[in-house]
KEKE-3310 file (N, C-alpha, C; in steps of 0.2 Angstrom, whole numbers, plus 5000, padded with zeros to 4 digits):
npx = (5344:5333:5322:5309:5300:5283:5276:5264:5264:5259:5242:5233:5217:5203:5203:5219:5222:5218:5226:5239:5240:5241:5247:5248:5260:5257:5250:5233:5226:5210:5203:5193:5203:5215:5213:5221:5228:5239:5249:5246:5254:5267:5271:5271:5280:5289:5293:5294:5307:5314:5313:5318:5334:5340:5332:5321:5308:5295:5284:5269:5261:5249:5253:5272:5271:5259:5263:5274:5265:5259:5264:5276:5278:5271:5278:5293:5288:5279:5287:5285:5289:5302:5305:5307)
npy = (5421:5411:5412:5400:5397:5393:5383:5379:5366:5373:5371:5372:5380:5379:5389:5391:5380:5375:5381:5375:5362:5366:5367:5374:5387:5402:5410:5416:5424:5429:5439:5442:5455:5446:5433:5422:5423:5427:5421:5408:5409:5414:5403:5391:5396:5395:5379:5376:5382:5374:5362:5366:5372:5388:5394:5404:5419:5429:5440:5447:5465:5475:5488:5495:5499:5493:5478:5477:5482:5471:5457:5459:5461:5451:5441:5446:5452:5444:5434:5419:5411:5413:5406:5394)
npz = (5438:5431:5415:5410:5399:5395:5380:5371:5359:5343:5337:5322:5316:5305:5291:5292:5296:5282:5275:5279:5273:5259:5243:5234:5225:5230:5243:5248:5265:5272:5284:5300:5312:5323:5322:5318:5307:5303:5312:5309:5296:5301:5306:5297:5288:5296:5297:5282:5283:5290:5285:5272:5271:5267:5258:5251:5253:5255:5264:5261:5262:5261:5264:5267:5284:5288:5289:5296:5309:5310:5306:5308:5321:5326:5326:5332:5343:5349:5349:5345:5337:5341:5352:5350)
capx = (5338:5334:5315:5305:5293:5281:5274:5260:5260:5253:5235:5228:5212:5199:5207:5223:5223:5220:5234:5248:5240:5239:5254:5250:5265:5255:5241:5232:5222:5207:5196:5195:5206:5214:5209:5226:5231:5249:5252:5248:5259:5274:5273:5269:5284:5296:5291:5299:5312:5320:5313:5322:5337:5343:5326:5319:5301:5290:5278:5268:5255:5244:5259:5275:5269:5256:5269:5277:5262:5256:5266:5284:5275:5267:5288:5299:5288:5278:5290:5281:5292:5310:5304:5306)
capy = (5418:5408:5411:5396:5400:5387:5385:5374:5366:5376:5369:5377:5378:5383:5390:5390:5373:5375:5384:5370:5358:5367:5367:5382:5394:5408:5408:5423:5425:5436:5438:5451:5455:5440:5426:5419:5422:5430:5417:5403:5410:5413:5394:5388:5396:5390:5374:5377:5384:5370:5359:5368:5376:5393:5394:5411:5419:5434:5440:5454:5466:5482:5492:5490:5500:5486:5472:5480:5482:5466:5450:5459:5460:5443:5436:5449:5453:5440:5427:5413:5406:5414:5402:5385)
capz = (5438:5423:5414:5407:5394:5391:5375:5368:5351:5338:5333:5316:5316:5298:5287:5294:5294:5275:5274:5282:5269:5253:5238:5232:5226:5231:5246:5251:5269:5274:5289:5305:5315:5330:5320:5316:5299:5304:5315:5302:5290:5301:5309:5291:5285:5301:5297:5279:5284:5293:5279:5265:5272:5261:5254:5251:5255:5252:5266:5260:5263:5257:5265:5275:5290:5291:5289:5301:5316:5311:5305:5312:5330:5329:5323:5334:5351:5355:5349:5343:5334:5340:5359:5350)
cpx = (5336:5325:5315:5300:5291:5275:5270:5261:5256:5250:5233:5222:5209:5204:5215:5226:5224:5227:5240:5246:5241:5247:5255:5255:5264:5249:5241:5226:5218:5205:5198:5200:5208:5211:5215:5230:5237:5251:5254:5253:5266:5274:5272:5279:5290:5298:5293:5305:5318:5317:5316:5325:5341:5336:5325:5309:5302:5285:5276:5262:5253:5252:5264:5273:5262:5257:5272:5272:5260:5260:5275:5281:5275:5276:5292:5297:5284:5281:5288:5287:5300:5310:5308:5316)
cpy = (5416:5408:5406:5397:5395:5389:5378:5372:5369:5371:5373:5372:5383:5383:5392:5384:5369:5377:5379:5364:5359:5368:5371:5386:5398:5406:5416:5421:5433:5435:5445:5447:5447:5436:5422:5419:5424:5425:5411:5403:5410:5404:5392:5389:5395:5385:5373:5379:5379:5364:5361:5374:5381:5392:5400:5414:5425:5435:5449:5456:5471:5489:5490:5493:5494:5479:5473:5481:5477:5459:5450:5459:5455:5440:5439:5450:5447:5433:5421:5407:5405:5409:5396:5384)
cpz = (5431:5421:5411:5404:5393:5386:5373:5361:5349:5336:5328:5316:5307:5294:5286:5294:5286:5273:5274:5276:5261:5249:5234:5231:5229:5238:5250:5257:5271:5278:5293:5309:5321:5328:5318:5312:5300:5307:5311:5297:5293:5306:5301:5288:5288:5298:5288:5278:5285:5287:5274:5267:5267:5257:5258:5252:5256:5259:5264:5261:5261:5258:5269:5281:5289:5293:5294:5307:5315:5312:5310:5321:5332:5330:5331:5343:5354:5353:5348:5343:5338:5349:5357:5351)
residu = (UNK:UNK:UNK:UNK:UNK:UNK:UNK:UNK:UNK:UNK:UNK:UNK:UNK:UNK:UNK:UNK:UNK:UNK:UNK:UNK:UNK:UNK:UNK:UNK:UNK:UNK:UNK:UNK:UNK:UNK:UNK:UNK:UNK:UNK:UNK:UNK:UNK:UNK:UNK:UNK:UNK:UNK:UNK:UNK:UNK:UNK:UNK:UNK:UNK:UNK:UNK:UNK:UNK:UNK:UNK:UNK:UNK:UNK:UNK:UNK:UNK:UNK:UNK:UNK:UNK:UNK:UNK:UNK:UNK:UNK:UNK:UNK:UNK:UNK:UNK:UNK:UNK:UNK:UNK:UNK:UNK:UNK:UNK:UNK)
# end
């Protein structure tokens, strides 16, 4: 039996939105919790990736066990990106 995941285009919304436009080398996000910042960053840098294949990239945070509950969660279990 064969699953179909369906998947909506990502919309950014605020400062998210900020994010997919800006030139910045560096960009730093803040807010509470479930507000999108992991997600923006890992569509952001999909979305470079297949623009500039063998390009390299940095995501970082206060610790790795919080890189690891948060932005590897968002990446590895709920598959955002690994669906398309």
């Amino acid at each position: 039996m064969t699953t179909v995941i369906e998947t909506k285009p990502y919309q950014p919304h605020g400062a998210a939105l900020e994010l997919f436009y800006s030139k910045d080398p560096e960009v730093l996000l803040d807010g509470p919790a479930d507000t999108g910042k992991s997600r923006a960053c890992l569509e952001k840098l999909y979305i470079c990736a297949h623009k500039y294949p063998g390009m390299r990239t940095l995501i970082c945070r206060k610790t790795r066990r919080s890189l690891t509950q948060a932005a590897m969660v968002s990446f590895e279990k709920k598959s955002y990106l690994l669906n398309r």
